[in-house]
N, C-alpha and C positions, 0 to 999 in steps of 0.2 A: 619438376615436381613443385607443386602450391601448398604453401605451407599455411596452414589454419588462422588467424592470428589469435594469439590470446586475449578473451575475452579475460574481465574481475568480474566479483560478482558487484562492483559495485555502477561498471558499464552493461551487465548485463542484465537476466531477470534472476529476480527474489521470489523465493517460495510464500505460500500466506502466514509460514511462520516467519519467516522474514522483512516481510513488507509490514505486519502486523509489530513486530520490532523496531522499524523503522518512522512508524507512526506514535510508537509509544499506546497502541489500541490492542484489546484483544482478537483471535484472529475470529471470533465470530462476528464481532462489531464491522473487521474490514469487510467479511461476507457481507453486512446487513450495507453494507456503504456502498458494496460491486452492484447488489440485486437492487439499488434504487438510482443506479446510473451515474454517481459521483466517483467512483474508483474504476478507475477501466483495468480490467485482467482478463486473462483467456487462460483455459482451462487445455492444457496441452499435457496428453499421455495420462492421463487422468487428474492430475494437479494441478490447481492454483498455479496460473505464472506472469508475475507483476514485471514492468518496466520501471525504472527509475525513475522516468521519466513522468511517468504517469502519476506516482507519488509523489511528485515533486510540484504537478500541477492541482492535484488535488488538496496539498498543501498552500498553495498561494492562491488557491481561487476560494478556500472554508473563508466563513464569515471571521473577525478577528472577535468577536464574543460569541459564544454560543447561547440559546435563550434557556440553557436552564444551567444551573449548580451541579458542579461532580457531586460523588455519591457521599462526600463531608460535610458537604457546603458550601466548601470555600472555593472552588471551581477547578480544584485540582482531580 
């Protein structure tokens, strides 16, 4: 008998409330980030479902300035 191995959810996928936690973005912004091709996710069983992996690259490949100010000013 084959036993499953245990996946975490930090080896496995994150929901888009999850990945949107993990970016520190709300999950509509990750939406607006998958529909322009910078965040890769697939939509399995009707939900959002992100890799690590893929946040992680999305992460290291963003520009390290953005060209405009968060919503204070101060780029937070």
């Amino acid at each position: 008998m084959t036993q499953t191995p245990h996946v975490t959810t930090r080896e496995g996928l994150l929901t888009l409330k999850e990945a949107a936690e993990v970016l520190r973005l709300s999950t509509r912004t990750v939406r607006e980030y998958v529909k322009r091709g910078e965040i890769r996710g697939r939509i399995i069983g009707k939900r959002w479902r992100f890799r690590c992996a893929d946040l992680d690259a999305f992460f290291e490949n963003a520009p390290s300035e953005w060209d405009f100010a968060g919503k204070n000013g101060d780029g937070d």
